[in-house]
Gaussian input, Z-matrix of N, CA and C with variables (Angstrom, degrees):
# hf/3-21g

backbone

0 1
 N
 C     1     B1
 C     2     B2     1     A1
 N     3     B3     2     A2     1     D1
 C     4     B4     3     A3     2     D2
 C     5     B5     4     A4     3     D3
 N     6     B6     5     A5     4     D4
 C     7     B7     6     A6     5     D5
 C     8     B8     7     A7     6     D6
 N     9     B9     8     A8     7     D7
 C    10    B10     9     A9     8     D8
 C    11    B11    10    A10     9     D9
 N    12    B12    11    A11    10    D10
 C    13    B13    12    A12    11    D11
 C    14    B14    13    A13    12    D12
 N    15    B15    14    A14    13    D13
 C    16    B16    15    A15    14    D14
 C    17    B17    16    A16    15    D15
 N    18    B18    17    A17    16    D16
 C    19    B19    18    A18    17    D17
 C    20    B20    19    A19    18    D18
 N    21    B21    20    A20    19    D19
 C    22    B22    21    A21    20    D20
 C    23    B23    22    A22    21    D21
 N    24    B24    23    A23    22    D22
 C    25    B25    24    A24    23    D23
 C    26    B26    25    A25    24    D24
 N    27    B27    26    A26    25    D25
 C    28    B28    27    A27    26    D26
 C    29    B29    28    A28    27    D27
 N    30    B30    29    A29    28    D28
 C    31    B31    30    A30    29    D29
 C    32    B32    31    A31    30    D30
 N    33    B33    32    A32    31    D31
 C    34    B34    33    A33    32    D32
 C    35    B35    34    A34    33    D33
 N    36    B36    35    A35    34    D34
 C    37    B37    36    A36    35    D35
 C    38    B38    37    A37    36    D36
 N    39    B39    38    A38    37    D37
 C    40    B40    39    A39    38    D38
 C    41    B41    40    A40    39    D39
 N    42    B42    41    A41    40    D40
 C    43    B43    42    A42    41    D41
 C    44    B44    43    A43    42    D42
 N    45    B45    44    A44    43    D43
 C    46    B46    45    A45    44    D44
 C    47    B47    46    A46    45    D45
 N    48    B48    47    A47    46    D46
 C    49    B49    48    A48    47    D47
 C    50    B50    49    A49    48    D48
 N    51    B51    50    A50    49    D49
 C    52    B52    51    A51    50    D50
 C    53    B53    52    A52    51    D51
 N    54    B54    53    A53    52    D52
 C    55    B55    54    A54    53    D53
 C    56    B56    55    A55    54    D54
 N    57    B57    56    A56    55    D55
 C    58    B58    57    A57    56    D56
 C    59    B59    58    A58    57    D57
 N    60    B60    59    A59    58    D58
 C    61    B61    60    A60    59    D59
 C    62    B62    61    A61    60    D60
 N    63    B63    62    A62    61    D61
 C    64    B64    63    A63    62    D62
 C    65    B65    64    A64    63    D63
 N    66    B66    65    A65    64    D64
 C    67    B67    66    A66    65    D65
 C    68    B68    67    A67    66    D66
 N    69    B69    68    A68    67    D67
 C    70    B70    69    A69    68    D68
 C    71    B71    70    A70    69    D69
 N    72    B72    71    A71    70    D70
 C    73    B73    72    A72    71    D71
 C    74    B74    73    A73    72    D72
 N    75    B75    74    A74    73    D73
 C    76    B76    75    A75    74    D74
 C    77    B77    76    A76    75    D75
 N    78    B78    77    A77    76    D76
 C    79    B79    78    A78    77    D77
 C    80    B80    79    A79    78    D78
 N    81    B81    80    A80    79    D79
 C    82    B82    81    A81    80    D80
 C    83    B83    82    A82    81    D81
 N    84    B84    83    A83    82    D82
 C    85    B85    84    A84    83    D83
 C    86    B86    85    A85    84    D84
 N    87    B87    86    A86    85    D85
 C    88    B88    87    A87    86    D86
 C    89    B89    88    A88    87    D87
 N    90    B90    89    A89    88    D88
 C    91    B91    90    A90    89    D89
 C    92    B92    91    A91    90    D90
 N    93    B93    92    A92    91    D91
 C    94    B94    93    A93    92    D92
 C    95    B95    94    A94    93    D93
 N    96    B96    95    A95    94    D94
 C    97    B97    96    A96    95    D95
 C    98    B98    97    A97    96    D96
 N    99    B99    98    A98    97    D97
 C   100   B100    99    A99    98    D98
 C   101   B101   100   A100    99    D99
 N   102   B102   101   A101   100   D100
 C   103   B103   102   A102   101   D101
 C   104   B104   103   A103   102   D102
 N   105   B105   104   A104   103   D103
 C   106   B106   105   A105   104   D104
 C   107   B107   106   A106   105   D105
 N   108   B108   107   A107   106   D106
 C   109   B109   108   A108   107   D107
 C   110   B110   109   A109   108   D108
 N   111   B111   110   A110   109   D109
 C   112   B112   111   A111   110   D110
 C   113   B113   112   A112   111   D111
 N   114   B114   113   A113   112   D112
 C   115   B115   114   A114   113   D113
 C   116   B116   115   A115   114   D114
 N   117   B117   116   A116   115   D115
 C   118   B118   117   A117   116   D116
 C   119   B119   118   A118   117   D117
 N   120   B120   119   A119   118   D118
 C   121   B121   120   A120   119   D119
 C   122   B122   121   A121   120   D120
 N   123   B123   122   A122   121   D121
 C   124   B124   123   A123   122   D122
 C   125   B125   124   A124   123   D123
 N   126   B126   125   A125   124   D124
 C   127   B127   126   A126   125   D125
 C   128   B128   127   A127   126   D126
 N   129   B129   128   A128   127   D127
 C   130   B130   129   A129   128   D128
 C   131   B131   130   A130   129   D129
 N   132   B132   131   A131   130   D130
 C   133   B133   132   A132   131   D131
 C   134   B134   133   A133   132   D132
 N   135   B135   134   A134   133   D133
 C   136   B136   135   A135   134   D134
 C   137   B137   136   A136   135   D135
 N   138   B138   137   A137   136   D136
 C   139   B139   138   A138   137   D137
 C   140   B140   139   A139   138   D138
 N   141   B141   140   A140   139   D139
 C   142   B142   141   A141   140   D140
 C   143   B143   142   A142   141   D141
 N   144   B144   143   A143   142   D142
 C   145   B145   144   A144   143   D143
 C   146   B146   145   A145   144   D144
 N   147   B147   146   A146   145   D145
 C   148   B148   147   A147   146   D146
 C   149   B149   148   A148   147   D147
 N   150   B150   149   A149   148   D148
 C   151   B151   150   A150   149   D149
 C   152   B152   151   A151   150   D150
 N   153   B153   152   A152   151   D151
 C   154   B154   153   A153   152   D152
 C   155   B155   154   A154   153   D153
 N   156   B156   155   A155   154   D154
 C   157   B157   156   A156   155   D155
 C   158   B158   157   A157   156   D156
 N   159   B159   158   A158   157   D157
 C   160   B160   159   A159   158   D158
 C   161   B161   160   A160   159   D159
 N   162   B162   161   A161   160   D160
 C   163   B163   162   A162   161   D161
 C   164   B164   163   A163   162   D162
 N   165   B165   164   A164   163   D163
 C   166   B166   165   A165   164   D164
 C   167   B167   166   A166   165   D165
 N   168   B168   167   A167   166   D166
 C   169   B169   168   A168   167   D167
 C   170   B170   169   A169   168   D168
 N   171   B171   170   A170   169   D169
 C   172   B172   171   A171   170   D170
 C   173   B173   172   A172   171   D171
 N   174   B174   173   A173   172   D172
 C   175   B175   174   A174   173   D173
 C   176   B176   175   A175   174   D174
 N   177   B177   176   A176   175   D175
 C   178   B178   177   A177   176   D176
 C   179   B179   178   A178   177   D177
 N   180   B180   179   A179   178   D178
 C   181   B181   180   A180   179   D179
 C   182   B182   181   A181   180   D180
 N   183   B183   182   A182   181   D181
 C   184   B184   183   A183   182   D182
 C   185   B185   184   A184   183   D183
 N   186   B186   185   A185   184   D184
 C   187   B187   186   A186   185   D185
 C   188   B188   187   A187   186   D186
 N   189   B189   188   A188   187   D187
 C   190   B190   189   A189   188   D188
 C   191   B191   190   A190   189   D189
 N   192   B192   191   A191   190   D190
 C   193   B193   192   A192   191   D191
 C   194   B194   193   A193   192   D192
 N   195   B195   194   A194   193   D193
 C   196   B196   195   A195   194   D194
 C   197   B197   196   A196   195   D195
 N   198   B198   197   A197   196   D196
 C   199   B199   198   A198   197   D197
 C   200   B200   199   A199   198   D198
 N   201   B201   200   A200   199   D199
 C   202   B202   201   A201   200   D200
 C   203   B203   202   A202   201   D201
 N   204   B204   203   A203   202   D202
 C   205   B205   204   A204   203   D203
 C   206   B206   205   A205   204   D204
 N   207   B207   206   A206   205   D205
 C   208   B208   207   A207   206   D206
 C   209   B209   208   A208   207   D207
 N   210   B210   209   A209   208   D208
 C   211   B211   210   A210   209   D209
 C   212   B212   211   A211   210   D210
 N   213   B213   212   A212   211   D211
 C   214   B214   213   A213   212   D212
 C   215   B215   214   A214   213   D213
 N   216   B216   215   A215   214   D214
 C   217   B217   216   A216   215   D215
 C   218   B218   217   A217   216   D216

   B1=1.4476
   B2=1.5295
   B3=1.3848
   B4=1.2467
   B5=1.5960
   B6=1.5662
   B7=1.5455
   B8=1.5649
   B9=1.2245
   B10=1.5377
   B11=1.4930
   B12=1.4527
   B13=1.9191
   B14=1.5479
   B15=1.1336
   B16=1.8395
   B17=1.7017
   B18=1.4654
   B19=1.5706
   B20=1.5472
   B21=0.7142
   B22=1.4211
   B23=1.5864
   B24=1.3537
   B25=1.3536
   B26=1.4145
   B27=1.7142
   B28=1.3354
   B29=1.2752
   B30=1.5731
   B31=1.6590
   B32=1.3623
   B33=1.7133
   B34=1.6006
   B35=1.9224
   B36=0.8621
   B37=1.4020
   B38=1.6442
   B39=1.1951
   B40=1.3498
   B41=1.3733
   B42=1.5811
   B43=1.2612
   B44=1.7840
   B45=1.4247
   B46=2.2593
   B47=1.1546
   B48=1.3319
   B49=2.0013
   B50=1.4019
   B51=0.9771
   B52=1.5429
   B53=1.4193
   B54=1.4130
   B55=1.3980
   B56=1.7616
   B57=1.5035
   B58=1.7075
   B59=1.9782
   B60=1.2005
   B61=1.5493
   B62=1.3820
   B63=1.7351
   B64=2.1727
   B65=1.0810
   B66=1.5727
   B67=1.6595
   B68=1.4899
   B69=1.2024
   B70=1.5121
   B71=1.4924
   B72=1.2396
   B73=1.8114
   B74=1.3017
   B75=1.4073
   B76=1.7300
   B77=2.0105
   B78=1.3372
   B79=1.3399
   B80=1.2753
   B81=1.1398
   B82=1.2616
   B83=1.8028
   B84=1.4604
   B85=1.4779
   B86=1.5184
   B87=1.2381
   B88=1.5267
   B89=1.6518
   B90=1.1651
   B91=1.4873
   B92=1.7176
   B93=1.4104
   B94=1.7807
   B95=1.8560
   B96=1.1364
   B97=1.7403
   B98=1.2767
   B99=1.3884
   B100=1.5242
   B101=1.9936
   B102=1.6513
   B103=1.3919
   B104=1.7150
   B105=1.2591
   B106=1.6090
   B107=1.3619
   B108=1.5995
   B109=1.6313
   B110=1.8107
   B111=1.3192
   B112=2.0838
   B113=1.4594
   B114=1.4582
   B115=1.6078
   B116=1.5748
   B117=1.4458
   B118=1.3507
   B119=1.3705
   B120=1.4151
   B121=1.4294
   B122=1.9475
   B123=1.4259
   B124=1.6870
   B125=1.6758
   B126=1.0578
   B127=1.4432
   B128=1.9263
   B129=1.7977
   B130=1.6931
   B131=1.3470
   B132=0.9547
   B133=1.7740
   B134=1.9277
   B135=1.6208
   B136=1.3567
   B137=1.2509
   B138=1.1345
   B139=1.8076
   B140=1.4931
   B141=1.0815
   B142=1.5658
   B143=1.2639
   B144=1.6187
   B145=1.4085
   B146=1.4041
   B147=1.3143
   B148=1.6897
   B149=1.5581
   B150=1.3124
   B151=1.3173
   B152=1.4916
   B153=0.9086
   B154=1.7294
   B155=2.1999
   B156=1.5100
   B157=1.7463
   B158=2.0430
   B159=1.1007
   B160=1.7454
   B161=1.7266
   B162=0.9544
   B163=1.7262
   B164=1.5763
   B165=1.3216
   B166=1.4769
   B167=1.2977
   B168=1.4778
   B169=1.5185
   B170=1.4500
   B171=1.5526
   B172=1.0845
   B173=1.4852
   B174=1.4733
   B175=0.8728
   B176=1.7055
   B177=1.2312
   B178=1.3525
   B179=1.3931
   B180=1.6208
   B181=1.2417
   B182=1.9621
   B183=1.3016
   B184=1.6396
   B185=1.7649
   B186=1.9049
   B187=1.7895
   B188=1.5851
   B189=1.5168
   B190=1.8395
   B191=1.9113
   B192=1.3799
   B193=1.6300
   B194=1.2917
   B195=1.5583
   B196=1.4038
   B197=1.6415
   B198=0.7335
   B199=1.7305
   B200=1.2844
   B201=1.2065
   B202=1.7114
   B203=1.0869
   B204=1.5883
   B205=1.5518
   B206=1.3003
   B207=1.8297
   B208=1.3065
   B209=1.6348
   B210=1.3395
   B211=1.4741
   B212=1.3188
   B213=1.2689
   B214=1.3503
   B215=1.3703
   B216=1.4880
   B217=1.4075
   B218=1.8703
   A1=108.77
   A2=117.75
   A3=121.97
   A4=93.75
   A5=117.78
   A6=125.98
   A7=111.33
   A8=120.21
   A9=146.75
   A10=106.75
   A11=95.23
   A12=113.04
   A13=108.24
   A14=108.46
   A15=129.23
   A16=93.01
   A17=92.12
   A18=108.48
   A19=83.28
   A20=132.16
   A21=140.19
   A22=127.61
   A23=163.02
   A24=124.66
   A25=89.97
   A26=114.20
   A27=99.56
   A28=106.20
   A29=113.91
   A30=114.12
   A31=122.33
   A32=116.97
   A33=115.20
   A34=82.77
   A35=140.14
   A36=132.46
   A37=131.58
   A38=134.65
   A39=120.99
   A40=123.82
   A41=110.79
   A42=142.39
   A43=109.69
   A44=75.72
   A45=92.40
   A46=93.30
   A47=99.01
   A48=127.89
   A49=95.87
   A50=103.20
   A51=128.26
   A52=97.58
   A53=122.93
   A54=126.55
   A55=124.20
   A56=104.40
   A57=70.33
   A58=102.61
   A59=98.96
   A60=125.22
   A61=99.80
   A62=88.07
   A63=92.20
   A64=121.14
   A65=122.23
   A66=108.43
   A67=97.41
   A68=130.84
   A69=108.34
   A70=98.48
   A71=103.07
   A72=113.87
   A73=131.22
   A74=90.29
   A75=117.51
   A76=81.30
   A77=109.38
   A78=117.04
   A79=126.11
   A80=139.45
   A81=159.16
   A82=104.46
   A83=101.42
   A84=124.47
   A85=96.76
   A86=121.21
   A87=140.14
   A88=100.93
   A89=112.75
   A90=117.87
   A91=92.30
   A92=118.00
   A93=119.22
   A94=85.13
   A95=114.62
   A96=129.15
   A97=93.45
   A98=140.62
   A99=128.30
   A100=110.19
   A101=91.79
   A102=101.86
   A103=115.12
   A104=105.82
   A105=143.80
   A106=102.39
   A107=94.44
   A108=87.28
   A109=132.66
   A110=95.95
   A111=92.74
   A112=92.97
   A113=114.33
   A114=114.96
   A115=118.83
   A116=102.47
   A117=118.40
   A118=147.29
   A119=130.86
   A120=154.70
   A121=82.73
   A122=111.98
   A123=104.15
   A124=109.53
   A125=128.52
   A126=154.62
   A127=86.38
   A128=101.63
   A129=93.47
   A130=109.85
   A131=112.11
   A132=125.02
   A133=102.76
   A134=93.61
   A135=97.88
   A136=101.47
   A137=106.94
   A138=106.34
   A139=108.43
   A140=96.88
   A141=105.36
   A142=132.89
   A143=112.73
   A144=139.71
   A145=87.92
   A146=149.33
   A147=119.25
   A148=92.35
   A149=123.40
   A150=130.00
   A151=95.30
   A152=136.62
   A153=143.09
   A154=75.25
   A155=105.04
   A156=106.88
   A157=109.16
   A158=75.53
   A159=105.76
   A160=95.35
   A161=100.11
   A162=102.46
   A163=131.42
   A164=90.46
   A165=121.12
   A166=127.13
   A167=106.98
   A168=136.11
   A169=103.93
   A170=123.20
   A171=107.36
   A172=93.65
   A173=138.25
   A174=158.25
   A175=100.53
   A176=111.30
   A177=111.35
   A178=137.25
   A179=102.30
   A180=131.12
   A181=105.50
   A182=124.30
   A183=144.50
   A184=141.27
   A185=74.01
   A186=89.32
   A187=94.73
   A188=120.25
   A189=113.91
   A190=89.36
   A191=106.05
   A192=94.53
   A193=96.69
   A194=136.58
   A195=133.47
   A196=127.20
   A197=130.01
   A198=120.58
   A199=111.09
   A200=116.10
   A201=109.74
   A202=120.11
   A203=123.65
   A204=134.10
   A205=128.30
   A206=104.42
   A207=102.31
   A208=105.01
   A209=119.65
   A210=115.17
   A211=122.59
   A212=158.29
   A213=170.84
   A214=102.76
   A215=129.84
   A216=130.38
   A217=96.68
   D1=137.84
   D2=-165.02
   D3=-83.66
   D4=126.22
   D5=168.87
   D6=112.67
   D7=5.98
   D8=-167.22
   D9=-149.90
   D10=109.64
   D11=166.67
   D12=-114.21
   D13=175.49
   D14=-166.60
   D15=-133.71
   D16=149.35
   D17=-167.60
   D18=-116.02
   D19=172.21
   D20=-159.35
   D21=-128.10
   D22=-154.73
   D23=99.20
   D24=-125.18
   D25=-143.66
   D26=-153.32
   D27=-99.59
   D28=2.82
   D29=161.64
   D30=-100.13
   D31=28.46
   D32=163.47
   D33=85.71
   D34=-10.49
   D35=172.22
   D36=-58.51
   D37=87.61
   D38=-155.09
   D39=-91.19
   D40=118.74
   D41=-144.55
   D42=-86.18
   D43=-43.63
   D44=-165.33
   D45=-114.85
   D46=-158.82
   D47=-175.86
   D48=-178.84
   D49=144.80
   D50=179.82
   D51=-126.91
   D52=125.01
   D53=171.10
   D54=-122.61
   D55=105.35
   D56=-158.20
   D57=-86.28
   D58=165.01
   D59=-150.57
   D60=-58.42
   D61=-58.67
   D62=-173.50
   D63=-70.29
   D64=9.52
   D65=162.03
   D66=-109.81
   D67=-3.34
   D68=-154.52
   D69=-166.51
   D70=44.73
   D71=156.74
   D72=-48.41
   D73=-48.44
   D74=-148.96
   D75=-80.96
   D76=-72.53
   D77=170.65
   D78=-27.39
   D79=-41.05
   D80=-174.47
   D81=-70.96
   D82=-68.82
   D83=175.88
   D84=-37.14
   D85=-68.96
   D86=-162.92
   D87=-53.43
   D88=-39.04
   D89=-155.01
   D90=-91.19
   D91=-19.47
   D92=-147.00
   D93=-100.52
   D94=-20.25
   D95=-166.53
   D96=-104.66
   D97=-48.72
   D98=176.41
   D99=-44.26
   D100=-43.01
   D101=-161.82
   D102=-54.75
   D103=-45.85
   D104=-177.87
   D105=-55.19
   D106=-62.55
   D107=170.97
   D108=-62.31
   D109=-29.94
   D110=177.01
   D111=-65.14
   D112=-38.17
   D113=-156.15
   D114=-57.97
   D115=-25.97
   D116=148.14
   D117=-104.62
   D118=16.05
   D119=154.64
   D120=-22.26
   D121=-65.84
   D122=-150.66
   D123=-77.60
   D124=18.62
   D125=-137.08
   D126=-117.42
   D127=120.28
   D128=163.86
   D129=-60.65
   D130=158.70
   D131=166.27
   D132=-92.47
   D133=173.64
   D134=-174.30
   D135=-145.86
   D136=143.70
   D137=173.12
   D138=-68.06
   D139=140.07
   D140=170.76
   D141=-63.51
   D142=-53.03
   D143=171.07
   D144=-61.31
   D145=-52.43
   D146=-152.78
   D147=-108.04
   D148=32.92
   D149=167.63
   D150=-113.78
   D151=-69.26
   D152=-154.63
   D153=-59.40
   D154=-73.64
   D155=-177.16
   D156=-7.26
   D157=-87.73
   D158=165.54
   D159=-18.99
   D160=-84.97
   D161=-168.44
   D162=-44.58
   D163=-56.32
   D164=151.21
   D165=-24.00
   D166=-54.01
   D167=-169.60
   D168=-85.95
   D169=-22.60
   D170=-162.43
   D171=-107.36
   D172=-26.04
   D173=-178.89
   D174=-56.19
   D175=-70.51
   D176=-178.55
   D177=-50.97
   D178=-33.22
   D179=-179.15
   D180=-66.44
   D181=-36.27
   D182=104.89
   D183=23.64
   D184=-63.56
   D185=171.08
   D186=80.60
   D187=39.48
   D188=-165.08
   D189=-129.40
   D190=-11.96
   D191=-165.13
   D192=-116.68
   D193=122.72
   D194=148.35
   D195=-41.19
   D196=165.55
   D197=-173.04
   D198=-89.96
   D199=-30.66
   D200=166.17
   D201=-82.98
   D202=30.09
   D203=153.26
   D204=-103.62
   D205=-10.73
   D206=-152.74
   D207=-97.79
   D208=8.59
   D209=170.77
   D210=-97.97
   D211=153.13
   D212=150.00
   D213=-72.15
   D214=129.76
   D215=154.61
   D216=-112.57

C-alpha cells in the first residue's frame, strides 16, 4: 500500500510499520481508539450521573458552579 512500509528484521520478518500520517490519519486514530477501548473492556464502569453529581458537588462547594448548572436531567 502506497504510504505504509515494513521494518524488517534480519530474517525478512516484519517487526514495525511505518504509517505515513497524510494518507492515513483518520485510520490510524480509529485503529489507536479501538485499541484503548478493548484495553479497557475489564475496567469497572461508572455511572455517569453520579460522576458529573460528584463533580458538580465538588465544584460548587469551590464557588466554580452557578446553580443552574448544578443539576443533571
Amino acid at each position: 500500500m502506497k504510504g505504509i512500509s515494513y521494518i524488517t528484521d534480519e530474517k525478512g520478518n516484519k517487526t514495525a510499520v511505518i504509517i505515513n500520517l497524510k494518507n492515513y490519519q483518520e485510520e490510524v486514530e480509529e485503529f489507536l481508539d479501538g485499541l484503548e477501548a478493548q484495553s479497557r473492556l475489564n475496567e469497572p464502569s461508572v455511572d455517569f450521573e453520579k460522576s458529573v453529581n460528584k463533580i458538580l458537588k465538588s465544584k460548587s462547594r469551590r464557588g466554580k458552579v452557578s446553580a443552574k448548572n448544578k443539576k443533571i436531567s
